[in-house]
C-alpha positions, 0 to 999 in steps of 0.5 A, a space after each residue: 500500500 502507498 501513501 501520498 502525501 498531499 501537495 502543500 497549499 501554495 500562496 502568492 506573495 505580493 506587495 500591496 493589496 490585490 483587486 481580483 482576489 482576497 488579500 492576507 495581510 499580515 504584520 509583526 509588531 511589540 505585541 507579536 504576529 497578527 493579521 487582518 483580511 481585506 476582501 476588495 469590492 471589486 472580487 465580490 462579483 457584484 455582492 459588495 459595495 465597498 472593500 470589507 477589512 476584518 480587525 486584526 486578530 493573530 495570524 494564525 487565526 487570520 490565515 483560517 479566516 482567509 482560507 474560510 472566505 476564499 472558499 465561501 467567495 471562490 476567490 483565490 487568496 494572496 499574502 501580503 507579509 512584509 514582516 516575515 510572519 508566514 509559517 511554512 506549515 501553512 503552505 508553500 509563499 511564492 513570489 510571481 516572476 512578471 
């Protein structure tokens, strides 16, 4: 018997916060990692009219609550992370080649 093992989730990492898809922003300050998630009107496919932001909260909890709302909306998600907070037990973080 083989066992497979599952490919890891593989993220993009950009810059500044993206109009087509669901954006991860996360941050490192004094009072540790947190992140916030900032879902565009303009992804919304018509359902928002205006961009939604969460409040910031740790970012583990904010990597859940992205995964949740990507999948709910259909909409691909990117990571925002300027501070190095990514974990890589959440997956492959990528840099486009343009």
């Amino acid at each position: 018997m083989q066992c497979k093992t599952m490919a890891k989730n593989r993220f993009e990492q950009v810059s500044e916060i993206q109009p087509d898809a669901i954006t991860l922003v996360l941050r490192r300050d004094i009072a540790g990692a947190s992140g916030s998630i900032v879902l565009p009107a303009a992804a919304s496919g018509g359902r928002l009219s205006s961009d939604q932001v969460s409040a910031h909260m740790p970012a583990q909890d904010a990597f859940r609550g992205a995964i949740r709302l990507a999948n709910d909306m259909k909409l691909a998600i990117v990571v925002c992370d300027p501070d190095g907070v990514w974990k890589p037990e959440w997956g492959d973080l990528y840099q486009a080649i343009d």
